[in-house]
Backbone as CSV, one residue per row, in Angstrom:
resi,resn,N_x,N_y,N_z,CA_x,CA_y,CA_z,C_x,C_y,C_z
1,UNK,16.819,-15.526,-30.780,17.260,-15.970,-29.480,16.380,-15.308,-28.421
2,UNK,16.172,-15.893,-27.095,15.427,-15.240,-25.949,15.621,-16.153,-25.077
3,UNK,15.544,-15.066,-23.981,15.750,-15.195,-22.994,14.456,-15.229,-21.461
4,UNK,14.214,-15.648,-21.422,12.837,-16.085,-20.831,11.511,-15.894,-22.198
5,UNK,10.885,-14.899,-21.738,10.183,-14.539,-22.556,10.906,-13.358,-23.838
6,UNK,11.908,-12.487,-22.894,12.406,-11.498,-24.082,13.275,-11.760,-25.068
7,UNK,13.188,-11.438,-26.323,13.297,-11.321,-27.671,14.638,-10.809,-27.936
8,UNK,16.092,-11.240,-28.284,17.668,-10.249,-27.846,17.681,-10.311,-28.950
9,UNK,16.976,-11.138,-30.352,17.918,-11.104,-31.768,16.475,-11.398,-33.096
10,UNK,16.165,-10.440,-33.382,15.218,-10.568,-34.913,15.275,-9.930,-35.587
11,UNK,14.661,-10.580,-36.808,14.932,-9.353,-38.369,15.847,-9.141,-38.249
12,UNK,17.304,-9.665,-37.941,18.623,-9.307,-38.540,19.528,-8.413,-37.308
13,UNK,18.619,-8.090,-36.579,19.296,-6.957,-35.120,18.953,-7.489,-33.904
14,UNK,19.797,-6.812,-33.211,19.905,-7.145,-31.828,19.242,-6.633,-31.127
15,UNK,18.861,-6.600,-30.031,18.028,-5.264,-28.641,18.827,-4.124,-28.229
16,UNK,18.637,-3.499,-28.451,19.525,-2.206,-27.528,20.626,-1.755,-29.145
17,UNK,20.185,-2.261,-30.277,21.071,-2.080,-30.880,20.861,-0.632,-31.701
18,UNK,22.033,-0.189,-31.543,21.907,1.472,-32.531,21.857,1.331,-33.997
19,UNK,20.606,1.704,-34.901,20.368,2.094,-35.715,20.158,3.038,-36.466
20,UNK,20.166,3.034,-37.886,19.378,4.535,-38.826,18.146,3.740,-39.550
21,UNK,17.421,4.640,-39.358,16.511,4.685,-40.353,16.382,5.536,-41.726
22,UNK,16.103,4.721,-42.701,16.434,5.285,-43.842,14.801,5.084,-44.517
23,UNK,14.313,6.187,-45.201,13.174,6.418,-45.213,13.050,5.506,-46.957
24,UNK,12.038,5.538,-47.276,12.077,4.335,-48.825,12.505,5.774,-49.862
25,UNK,12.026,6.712,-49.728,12.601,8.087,-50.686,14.022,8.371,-50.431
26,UNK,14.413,7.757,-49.556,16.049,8.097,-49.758,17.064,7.515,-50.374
27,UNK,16.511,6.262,-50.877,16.782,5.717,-52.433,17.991,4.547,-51.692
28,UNK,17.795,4.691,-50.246,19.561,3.690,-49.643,20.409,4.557,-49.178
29,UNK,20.442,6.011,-49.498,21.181,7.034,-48.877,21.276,7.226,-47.949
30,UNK,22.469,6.255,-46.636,22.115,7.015,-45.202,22.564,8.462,-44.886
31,UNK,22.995,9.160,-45.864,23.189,10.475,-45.304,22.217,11.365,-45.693
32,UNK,20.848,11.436,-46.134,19.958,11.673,-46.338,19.645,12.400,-45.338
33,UNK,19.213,14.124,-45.439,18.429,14.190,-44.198,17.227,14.314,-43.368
34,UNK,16.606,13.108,-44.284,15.299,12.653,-43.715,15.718,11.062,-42.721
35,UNK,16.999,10.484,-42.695,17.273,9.799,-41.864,17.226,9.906,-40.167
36,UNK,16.634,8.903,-39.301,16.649,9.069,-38.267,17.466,7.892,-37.655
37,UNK,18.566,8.544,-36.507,18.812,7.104,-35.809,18.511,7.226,-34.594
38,UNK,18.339,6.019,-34.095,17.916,5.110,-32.787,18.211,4.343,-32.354
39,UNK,17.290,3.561,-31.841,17.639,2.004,-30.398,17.182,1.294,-30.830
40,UNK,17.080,0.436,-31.142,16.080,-0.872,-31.080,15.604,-1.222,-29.495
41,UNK,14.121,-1.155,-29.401,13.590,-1.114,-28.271,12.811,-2.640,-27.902
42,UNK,12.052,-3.037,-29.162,11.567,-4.178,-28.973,11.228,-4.926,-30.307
43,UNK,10.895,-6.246,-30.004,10.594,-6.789,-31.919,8.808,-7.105,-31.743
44,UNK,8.417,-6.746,-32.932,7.517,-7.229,-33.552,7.090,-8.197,-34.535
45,UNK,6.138,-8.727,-35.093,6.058,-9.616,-36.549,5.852,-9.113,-37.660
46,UNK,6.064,-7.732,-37.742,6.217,-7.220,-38.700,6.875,-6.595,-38.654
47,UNK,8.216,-6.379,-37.975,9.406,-5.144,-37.963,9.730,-5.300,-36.812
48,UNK,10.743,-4.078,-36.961,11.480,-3.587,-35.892,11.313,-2.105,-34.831
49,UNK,11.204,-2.354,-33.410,10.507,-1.020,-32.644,11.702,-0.530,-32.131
50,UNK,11.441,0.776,-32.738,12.895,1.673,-32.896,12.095,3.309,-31.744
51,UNK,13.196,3.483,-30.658,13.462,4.470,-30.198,13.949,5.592,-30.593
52,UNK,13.418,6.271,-31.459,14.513,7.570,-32.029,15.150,8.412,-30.792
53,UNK,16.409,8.800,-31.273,16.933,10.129,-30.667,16.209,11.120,-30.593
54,UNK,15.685,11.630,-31.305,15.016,13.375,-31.083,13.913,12.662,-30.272
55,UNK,13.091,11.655,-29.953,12.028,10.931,-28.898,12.827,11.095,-27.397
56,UNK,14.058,10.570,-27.530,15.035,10.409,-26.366,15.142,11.133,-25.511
57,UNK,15.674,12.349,-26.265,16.407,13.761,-26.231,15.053,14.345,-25.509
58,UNK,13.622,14.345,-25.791,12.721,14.924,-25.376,12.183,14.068,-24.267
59,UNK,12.009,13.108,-23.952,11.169,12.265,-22.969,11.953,11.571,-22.459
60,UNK,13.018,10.885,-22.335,13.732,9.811,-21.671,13.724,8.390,-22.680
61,UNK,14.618,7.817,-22.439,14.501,6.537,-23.151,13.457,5.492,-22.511
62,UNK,13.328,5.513,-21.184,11.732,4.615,-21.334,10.263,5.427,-21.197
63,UNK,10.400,6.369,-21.558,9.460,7.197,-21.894,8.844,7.794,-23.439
64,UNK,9.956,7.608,-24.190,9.956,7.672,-25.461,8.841,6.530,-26.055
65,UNK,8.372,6.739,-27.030,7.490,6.513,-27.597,8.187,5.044,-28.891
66,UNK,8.122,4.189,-28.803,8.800,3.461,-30.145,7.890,3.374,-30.916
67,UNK,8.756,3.130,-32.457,8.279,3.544,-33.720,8.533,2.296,-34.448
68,UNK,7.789,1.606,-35.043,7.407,0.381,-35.919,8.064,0.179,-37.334
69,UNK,9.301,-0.002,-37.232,10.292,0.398,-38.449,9.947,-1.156,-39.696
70,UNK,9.893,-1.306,-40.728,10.554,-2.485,-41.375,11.632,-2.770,-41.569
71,UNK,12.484,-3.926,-40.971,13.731,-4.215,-41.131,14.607,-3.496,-42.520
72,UNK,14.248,-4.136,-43.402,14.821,-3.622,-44.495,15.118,-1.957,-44.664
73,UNK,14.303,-1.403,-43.972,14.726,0.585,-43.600,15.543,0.561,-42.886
74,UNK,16.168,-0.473,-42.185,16.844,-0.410,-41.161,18.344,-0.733,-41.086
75,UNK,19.471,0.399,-41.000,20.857,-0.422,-41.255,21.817,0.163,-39.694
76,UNK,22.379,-1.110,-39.497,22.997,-0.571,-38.190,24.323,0.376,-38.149
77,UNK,24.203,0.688,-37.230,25.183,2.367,-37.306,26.173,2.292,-37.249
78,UNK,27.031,0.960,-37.096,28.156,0.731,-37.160,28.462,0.342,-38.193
79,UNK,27.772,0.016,-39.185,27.940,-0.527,-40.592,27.961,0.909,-41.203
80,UNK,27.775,1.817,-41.229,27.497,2.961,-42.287,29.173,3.335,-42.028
């Protein structure tokens, strides 16, 4: 879905939506603690651009740096 030009729904998530990232060594384990969660900031064609917290926490949320996730690493935080 979009809305002029911007992008509200791909690869399975929404914009602004809170996620974890689950690293491929964590076997599906979101309590892993190599897991990171975040924002969904923007979409790409090959994934999903994820805002981490510890990025947040240090720079601001539009200052933060987004990170190029593949959907499939990706499960939303209300689902866990």
């Amino acid at each position: 879905m979009t809305t002029g030009r911007r992008v509200l729904f791909q690869h399975g998530f929404q914009l602004h939506q809170r996620v974890r990232y689950i690293p491929h060594h964590a076997h599906g384990n979101a309590k892993h603690p190599d897991c990171e969660n975040g924002t969904v900031s923007r979409f790409g064609s090959d994934g999903v651009f994820v805002k981490f917290d510890r990025h947040i926490r240090l720079h601001g949320f539009d200052a933060a740096s987004p990170m190029l996730c593949r959907a499939g690493d990706l499960v939303a935080i209300e689902r866990l």
